[in-house]
C-alpha positions, 0 to 999 in steps of 0.5 A: 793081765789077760792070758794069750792062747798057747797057739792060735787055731789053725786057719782053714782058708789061710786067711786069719793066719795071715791076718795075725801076721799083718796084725802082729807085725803093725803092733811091731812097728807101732812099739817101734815107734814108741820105743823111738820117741822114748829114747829121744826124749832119754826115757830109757826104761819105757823105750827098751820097754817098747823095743821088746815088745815090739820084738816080741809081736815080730817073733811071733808073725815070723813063728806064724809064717813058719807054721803056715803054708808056703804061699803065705810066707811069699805074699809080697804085702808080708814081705814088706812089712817084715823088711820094714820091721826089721829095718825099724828095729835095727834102727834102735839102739840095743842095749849097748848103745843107750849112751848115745840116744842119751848124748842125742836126746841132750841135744 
């Protein structure tokens, strides 16, 4: 398992920063994604797998926002993004609610 750096090295120009937020935030929706078809298909475990994993790559775009300078955190690109994230993962079912995804995936 290879090991992440505790924090990232700051961005001179603001640029990386930004790029590990877009990064972060397609991973997020591509678990998203994943988790979806998991639990459509009544696969619980690797959907709530895929949920937290997709949670933990959008909690860590939203720390690099907050660490970065303000004109980052109102690019409209990144706004987007985070407002389809976290509509993708609402969209999940929480750990509560794996009864229904298993009543839909039954058909």
């Amino acid at each position: 398992m290879t090991e992440l750096p505790a924090k990232q090295p700051a961005a001179k120009a603001g640029e990386p920063t930004l790029q590990f937020v877009e990064d972060d935030l397609k991973l997020a929706l591509t678990f998203v994604q994943i988790s979806c078809a998991a639990y459509s298909t009544g696969k619980l475990q690797h959907g709530g797998d895929a949920r937290s994993k997709a949670e933990a790559a959008h909690a860590r775009a939203v720390a690099q926002l907050i660490e970065s300078s303000t004109v980052y955190r109102q690019d409209p690109s990144v706004q987007s993004m985070l407002k389809e994230v976290q509509s993708a993962l609402s969209s999940l079912p929480s750990s509560a609610r794996p009864a229904l995804w298993m009543r839909r995936a039954a058909g």
